[in-house]
PDB file of N, CA, C and O in Angstrom:
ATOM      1  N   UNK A   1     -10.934   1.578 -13.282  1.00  0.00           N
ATOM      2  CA  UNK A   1     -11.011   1.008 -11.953  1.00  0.00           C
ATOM      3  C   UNK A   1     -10.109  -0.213 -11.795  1.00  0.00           C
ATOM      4  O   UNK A   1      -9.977  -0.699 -10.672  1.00  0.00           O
ATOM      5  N   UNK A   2      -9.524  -0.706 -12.774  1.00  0.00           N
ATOM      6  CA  UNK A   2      -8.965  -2.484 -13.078  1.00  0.00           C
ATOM      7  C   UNK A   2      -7.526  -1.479 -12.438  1.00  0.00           C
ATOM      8  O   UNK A   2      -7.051  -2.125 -11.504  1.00  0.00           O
ATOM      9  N   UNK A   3      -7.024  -0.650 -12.568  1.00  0.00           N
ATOM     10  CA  UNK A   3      -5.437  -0.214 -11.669  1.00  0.00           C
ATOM     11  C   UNK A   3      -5.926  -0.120 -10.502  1.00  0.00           C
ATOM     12  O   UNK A   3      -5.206  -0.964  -9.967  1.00  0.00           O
ATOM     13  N   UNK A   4      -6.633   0.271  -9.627  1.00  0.00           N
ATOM     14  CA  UNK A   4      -7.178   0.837  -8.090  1.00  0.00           C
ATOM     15  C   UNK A   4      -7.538  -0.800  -7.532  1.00  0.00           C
ATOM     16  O   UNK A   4      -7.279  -1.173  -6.388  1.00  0.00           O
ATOM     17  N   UNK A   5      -8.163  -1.641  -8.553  1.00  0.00           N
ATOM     18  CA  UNK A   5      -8.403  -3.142  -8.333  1.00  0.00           C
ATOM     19  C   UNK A   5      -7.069  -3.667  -7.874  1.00  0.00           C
ATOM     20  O   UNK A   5      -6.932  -4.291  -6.822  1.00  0.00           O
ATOM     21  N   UNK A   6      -6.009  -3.364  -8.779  1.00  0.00           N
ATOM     22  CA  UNK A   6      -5.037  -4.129  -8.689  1.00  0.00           C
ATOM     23  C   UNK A   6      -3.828  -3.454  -7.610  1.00  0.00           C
ATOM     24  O   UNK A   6      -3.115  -4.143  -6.881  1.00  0.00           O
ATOM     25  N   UNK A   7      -3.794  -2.201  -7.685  1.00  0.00           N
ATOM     26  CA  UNK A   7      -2.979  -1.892  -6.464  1.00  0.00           C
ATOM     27  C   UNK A   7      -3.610  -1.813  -5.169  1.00  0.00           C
ATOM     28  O   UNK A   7      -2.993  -1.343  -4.213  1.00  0.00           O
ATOM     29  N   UNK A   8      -4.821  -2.247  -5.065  1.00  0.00           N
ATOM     30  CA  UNK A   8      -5.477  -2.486  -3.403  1.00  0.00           C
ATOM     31  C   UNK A   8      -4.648  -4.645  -3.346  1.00  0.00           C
ATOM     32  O   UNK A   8      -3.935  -5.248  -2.544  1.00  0.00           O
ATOM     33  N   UNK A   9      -5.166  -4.929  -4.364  1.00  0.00           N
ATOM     34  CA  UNK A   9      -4.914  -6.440  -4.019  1.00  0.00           C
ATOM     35  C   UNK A   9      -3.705  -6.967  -3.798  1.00  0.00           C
ATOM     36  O   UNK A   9      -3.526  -7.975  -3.114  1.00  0.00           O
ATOM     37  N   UNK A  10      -2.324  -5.960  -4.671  1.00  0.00           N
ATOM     38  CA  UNK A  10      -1.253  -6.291  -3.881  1.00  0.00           C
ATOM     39  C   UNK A  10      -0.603  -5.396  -2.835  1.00  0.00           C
ATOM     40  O   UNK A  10       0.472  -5.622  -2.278  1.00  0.00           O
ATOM     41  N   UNK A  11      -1.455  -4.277  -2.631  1.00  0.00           N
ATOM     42  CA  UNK A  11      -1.348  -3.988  -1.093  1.00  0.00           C
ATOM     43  C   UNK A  11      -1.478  -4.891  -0.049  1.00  0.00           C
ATOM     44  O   UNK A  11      -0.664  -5.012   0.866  1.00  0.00           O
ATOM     45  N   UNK A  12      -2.653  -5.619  -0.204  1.00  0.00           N
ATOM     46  CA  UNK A  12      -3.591  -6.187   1.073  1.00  0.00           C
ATOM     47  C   UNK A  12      -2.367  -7.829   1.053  1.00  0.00           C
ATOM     48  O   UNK A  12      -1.805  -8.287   2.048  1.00  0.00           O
ATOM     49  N   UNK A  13      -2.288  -8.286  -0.137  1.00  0.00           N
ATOM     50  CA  UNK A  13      -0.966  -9.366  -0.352  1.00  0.00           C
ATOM     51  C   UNK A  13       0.041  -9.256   0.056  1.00  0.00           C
ATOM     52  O   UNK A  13       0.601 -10.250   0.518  1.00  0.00           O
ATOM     53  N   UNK A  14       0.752  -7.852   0.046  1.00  0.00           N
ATOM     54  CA  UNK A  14       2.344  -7.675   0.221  1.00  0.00           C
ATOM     55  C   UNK A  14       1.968  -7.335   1.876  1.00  0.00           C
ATOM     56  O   UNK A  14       3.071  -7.237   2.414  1.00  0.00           O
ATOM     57  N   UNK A  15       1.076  -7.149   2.744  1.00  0.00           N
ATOM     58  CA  UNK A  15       0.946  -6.935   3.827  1.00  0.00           C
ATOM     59  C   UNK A  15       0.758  -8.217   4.748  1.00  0.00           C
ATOM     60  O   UNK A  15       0.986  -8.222   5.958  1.00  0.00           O
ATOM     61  N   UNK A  16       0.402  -9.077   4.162  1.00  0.00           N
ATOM     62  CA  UNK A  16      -0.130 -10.330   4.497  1.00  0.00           C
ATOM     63  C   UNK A  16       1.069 -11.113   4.660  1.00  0.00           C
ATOM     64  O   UNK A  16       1.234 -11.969   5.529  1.00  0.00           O
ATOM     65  N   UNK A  17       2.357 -10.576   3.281  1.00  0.00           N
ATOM     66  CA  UNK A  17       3.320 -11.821   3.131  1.00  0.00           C
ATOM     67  C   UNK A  17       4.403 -11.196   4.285  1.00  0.00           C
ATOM     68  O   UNK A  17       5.274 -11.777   4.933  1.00  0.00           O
ATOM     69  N   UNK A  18       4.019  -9.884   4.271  1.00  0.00           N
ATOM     70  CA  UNK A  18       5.253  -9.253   5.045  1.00  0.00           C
ATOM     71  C   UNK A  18       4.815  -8.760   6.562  1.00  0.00           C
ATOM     72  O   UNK A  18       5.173  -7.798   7.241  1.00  0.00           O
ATOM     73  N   UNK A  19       3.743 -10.004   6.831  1.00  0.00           N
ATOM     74  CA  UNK A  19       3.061  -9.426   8.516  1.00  0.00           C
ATOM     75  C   UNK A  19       4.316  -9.961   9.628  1.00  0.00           C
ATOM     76  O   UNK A  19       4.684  -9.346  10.629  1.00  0.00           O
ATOM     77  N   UNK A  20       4.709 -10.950   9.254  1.00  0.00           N
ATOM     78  CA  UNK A  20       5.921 -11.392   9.886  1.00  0.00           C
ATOM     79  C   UNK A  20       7.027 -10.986  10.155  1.00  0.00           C
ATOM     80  O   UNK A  20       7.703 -11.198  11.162  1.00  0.00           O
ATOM     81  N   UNK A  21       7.303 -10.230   9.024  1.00  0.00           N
ATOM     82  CA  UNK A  21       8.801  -9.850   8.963  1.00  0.00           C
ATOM     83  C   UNK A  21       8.372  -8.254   9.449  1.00  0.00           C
ATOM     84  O   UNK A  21       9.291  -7.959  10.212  1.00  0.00           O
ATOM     85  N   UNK A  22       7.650  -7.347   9.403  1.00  0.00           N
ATOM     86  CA  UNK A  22       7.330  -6.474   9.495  1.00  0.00           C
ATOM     87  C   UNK A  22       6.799  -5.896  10.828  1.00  0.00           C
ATOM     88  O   UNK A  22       6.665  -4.721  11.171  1.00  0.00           O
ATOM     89  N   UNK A  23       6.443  -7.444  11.707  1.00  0.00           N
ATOM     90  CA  UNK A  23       5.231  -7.058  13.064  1.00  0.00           C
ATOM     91  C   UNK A  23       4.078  -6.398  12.944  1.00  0.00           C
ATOM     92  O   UNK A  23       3.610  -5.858  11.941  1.00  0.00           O
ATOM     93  N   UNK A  24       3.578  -6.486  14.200  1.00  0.00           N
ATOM     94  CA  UNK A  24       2.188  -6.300  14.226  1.00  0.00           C
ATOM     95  C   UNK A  24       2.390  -4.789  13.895  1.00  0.00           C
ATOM     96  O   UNK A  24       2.215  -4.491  12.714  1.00  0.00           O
ATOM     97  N   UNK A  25       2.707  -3.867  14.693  1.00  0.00           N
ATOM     98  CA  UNK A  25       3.498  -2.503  14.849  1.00  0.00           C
ATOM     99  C   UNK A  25       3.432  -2.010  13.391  1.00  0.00           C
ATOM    100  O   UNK A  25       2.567  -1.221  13.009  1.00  0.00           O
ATOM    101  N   UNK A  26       4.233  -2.433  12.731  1.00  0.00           N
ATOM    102  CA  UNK A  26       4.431  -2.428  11.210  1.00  0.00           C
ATOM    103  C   UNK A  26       2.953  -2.746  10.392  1.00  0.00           C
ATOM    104  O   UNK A  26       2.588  -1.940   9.536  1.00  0.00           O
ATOM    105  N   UNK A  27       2.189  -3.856  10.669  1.00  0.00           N
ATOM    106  CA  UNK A  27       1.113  -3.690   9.909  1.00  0.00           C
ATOM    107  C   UNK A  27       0.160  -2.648  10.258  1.00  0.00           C
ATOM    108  O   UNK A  27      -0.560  -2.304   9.321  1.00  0.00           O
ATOM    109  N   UNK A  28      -0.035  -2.036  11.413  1.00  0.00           N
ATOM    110  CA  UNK A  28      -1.255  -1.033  12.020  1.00  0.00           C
ATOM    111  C   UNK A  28      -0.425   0.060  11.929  1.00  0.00           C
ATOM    112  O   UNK A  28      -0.884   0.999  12.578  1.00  0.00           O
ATOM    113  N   UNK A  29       0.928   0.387  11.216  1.00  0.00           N
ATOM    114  CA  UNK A  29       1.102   1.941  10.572  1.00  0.00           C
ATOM    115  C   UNK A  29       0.886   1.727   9.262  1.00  0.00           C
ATOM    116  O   UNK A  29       0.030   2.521   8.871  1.00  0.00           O
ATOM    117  N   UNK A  30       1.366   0.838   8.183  1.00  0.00           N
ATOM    118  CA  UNK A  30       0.314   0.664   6.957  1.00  0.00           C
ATOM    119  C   UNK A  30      -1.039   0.795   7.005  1.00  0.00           C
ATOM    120  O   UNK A  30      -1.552   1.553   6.182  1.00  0.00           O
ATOM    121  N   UNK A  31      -1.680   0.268   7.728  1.00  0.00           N
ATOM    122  CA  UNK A  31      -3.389   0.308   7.761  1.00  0.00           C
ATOM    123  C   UNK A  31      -3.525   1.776   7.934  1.00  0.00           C
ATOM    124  O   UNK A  31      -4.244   2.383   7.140  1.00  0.00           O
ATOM    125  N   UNK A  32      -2.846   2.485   8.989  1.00  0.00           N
ATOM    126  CA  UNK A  32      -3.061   4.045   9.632  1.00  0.00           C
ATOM    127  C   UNK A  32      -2.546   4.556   8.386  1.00  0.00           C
ATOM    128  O   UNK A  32      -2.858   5.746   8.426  1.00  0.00           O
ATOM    129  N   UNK A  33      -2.016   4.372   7.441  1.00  0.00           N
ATOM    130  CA  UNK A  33      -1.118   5.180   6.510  1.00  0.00           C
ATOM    131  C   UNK A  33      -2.571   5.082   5.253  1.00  0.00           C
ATOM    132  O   UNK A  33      -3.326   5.851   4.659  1.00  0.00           O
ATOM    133  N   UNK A  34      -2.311   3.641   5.372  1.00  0.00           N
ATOM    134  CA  UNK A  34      -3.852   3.710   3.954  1.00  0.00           C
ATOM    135  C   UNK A  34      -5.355   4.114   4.341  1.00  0.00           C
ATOM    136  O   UNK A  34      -6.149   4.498   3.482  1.00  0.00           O
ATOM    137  N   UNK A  35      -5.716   3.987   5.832  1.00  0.00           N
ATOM    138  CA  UNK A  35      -6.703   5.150   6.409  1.00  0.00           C
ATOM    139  C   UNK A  35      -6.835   6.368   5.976  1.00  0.00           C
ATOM    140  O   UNK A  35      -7.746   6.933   5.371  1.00  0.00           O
ATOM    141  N   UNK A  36      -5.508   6.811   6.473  1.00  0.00           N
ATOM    142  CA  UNK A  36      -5.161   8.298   6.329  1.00  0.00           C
ATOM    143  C   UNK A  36      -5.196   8.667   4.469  1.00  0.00           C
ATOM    144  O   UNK A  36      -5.393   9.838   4.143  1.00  0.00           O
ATOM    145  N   UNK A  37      -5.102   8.174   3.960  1.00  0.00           N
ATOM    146  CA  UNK A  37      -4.971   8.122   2.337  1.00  0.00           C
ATOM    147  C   UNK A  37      -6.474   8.092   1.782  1.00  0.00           C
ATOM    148  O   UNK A  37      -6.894   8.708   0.803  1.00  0.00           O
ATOM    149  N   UNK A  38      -7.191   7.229   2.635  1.00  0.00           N
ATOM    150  CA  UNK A  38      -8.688   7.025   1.922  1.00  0.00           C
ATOM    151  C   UNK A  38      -9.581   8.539   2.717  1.00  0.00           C
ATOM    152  O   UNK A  38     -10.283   9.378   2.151  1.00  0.00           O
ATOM    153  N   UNK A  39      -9.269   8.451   3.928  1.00  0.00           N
ATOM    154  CA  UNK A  39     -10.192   9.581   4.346  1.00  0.00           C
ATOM    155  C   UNK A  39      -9.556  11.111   3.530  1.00  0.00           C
ATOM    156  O   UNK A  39     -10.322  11.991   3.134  1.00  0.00           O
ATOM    157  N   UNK A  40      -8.118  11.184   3.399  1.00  0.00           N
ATOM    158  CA  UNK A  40      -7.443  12.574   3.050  1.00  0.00           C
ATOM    159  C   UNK A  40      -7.816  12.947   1.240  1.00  0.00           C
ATOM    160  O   UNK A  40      -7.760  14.072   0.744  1.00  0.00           O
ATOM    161  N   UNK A  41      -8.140  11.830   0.606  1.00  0.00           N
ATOM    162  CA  UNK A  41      -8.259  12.297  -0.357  1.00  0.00           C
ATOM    163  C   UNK A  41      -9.922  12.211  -1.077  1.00  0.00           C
ATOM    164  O   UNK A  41     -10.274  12.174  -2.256  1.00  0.00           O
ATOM    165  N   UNK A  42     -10.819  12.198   0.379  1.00  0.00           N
ATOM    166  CA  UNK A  42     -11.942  12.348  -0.084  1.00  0.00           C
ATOM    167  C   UNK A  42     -12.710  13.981  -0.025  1.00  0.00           C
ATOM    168  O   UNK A  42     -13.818  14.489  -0.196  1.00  0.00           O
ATOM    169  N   UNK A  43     -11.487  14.324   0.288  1.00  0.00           N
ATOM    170  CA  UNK A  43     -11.537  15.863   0.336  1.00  0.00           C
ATOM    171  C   UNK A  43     -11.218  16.605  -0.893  1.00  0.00           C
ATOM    172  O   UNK A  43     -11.283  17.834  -0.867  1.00  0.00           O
ATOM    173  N   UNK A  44     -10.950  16.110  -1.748  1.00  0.00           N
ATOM    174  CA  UNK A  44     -10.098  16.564  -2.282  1.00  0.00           C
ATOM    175  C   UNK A  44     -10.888  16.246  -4.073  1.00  0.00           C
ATOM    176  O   UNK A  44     -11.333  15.103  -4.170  1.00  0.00           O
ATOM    177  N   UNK A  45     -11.044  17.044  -5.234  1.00  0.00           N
ATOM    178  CA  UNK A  45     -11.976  17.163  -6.457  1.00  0.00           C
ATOM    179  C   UNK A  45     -11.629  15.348  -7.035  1.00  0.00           C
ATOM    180  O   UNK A  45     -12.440  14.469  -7.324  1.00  0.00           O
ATOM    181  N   UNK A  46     -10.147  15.318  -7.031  1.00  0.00           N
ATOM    182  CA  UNK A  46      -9.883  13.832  -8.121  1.00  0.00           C
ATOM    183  C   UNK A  46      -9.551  12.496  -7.302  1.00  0.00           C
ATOM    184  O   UNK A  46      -8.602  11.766  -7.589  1.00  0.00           O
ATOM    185  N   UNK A  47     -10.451  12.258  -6.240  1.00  0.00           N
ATOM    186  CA  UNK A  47      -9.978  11.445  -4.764  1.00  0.00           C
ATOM    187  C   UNK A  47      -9.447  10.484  -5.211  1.00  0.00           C
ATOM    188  O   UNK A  47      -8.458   9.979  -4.680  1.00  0.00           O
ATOM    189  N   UNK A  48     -10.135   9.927  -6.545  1.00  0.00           N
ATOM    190  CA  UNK A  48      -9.794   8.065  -7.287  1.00  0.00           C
ATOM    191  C   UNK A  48      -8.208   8.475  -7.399  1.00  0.00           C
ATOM    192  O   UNK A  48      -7.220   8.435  -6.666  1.00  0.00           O
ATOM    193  N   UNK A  49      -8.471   8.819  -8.497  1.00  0.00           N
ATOM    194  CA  UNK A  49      -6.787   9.379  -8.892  1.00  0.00           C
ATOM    195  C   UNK A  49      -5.676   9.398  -7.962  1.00  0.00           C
ATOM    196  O   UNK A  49      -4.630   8.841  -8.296  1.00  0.00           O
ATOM    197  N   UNK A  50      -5.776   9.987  -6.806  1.00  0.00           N
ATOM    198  CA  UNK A  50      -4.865  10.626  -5.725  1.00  0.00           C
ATOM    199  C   UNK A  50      -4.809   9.175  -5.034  1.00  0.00           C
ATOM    200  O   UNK A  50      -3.865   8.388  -5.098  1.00  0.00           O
ATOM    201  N   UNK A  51      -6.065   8.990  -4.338  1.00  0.00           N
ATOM    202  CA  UNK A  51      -5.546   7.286  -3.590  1.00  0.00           C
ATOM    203  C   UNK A  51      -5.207   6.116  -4.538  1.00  0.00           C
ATOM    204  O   UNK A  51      -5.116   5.122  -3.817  1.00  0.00           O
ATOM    205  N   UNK A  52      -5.026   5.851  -5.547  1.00  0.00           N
ATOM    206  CA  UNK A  52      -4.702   5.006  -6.624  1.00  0.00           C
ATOM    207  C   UNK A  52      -3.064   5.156  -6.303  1.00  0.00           C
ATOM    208  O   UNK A  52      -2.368   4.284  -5.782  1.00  0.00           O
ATOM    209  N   UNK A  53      -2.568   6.655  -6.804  1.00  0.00           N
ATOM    210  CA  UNK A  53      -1.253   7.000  -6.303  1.00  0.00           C
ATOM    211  C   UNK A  53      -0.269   6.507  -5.276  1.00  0.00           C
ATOM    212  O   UNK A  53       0.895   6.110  -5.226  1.00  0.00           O
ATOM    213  N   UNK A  54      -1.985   6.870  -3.944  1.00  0.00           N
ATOM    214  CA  UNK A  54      -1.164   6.809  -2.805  1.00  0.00           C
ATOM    215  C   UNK A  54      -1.109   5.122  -2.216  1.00  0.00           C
ATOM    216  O   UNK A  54      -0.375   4.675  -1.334  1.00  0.00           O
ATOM    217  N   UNK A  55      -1.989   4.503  -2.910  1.00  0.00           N
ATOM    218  CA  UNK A  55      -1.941   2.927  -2.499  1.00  0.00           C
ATOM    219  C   UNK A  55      -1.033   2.283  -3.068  1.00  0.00           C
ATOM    220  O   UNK A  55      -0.783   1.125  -2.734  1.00  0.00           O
ATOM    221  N   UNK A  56      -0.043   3.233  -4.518  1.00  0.00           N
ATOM    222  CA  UNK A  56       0.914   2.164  -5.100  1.00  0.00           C
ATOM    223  C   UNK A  56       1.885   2.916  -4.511  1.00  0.00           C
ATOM    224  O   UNK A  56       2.884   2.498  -5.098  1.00  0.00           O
ATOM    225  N   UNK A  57       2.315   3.861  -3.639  1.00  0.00           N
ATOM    226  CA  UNK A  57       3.388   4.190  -3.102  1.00  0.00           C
ATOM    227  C   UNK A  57       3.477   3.716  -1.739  1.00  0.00           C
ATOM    228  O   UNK A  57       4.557   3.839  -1.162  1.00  0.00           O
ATOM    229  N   UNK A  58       2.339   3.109  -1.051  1.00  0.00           N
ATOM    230  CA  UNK A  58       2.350   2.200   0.074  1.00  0.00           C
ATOM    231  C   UNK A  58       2.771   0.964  -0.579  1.00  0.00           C
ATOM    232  O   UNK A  58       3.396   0.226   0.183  1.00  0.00           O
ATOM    233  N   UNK A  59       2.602   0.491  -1.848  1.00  0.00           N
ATOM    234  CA  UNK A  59       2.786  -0.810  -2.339  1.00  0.00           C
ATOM    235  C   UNK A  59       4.353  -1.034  -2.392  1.00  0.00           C
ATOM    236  O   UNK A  59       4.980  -2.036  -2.048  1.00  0.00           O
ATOM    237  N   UNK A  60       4.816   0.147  -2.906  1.00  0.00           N
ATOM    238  CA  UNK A  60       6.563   0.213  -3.498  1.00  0.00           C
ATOM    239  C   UNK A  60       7.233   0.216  -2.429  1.00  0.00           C
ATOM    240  O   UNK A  60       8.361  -0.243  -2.608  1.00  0.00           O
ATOM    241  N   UNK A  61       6.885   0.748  -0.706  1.00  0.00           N
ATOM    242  CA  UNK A  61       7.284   1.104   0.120  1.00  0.00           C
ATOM    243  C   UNK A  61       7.268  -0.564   0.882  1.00  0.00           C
ATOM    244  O   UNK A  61       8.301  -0.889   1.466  1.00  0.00           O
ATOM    245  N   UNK A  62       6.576  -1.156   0.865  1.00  0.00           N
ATOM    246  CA  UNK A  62       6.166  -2.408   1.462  1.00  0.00           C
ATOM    247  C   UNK A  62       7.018  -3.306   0.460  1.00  0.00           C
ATOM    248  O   UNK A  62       7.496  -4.331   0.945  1.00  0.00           O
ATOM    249  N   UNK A  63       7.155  -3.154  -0.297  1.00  0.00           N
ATOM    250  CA  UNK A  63       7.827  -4.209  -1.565  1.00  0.00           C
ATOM    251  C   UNK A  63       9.100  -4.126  -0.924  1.00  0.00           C
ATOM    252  O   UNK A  63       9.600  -5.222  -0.669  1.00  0.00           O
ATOM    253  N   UNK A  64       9.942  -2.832  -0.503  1.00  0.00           N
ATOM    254  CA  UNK A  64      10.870  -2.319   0.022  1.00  0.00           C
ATOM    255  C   UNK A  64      11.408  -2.617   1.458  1.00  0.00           C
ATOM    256  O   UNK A  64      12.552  -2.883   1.828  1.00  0.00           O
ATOM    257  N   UNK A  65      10.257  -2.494   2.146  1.00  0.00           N
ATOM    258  CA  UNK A  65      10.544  -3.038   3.429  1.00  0.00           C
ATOM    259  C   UNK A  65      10.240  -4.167   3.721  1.00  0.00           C
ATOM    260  O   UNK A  65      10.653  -4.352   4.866  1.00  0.00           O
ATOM    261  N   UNK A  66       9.503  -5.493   3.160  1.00  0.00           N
ATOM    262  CA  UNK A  66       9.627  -6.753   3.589  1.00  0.00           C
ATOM    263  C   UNK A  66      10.614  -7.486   2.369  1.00  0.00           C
ATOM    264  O   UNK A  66      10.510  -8.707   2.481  1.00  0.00           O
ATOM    265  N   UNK A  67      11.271  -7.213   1.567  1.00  0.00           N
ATOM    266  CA  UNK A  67      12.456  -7.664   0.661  1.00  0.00           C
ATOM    267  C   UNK A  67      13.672  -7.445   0.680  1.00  0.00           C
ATOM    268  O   UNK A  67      14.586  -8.010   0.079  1.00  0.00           O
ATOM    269  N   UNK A  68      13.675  -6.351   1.603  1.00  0.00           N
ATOM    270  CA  UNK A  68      14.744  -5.658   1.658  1.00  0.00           C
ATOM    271  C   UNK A  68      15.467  -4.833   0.482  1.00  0.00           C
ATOM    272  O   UNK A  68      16.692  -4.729   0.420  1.00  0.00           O
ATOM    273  N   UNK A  69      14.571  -4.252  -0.454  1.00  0.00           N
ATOM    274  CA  UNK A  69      15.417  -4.239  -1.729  1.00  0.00           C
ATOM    275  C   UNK A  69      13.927  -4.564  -2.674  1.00  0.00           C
ATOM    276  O   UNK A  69      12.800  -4.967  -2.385  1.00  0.00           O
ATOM    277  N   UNK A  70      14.611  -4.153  -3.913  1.00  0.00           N
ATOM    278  CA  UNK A  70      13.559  -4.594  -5.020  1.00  0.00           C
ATOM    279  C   UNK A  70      13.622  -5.951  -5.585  1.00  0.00           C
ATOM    280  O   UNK A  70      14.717  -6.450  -5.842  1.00  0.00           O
ATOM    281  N   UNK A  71      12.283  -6.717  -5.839  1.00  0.00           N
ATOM    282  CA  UNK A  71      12.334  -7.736  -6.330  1.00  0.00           C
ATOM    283  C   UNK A  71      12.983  -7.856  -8.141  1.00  0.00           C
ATOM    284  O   UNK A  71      12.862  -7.003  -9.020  1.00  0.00           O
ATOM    285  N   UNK A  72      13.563  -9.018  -8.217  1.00  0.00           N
ATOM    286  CA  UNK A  72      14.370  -9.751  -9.047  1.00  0.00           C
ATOM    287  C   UNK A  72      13.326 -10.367 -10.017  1.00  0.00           C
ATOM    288  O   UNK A  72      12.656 -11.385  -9.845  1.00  0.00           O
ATOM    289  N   UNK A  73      13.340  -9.577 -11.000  1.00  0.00           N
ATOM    290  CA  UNK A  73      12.466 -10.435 -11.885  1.00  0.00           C
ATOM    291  C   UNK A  73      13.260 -10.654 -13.278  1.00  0.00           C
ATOM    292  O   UNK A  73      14.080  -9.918 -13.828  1.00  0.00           O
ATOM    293  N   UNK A  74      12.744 -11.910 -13.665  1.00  0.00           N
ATOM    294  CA  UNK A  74      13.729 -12.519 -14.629  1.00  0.00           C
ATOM    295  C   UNK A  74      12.945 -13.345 -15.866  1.00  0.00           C
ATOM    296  O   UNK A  74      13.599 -13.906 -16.745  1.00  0.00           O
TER     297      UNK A  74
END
């Protein structure tokens, strides 16, 4: 559960840092996107698994669109 911990918290972070640069517009299709992710994969036998996935590919996507680019780590 400590990965699903940690890719919800820098979801909900990278949304927060990038509400600005992103607009309102931009934050309520993330929310609709991670909606759509929590209800779609409660259908489904391995739901943890699948939204774990799908919350770090909202994460990589958001890293992407409020940086423009991948972060620089050094």
């Amino acid at each position: 559960m400590f990965p699903l911990f940690i890719a919800h918290v820098m979801f909900w972070a990278f949304l927060l840092i990038g509400a600005s640069e992103i607009g309102w517009r931009g934050v309520a299709v993330y929310i609709g996107l991670w909606v759509a992710g929590y209800v779609g994969s409660s259908w489904l036998p391995s739901s943890a698994t699948l939204f774990v996935s799908w919350v770090a590919m909202l994460d990589i996507a958001l890293v992407l669109h409020v940086f423009k680019g991948d972060i620089q780590l050094r």
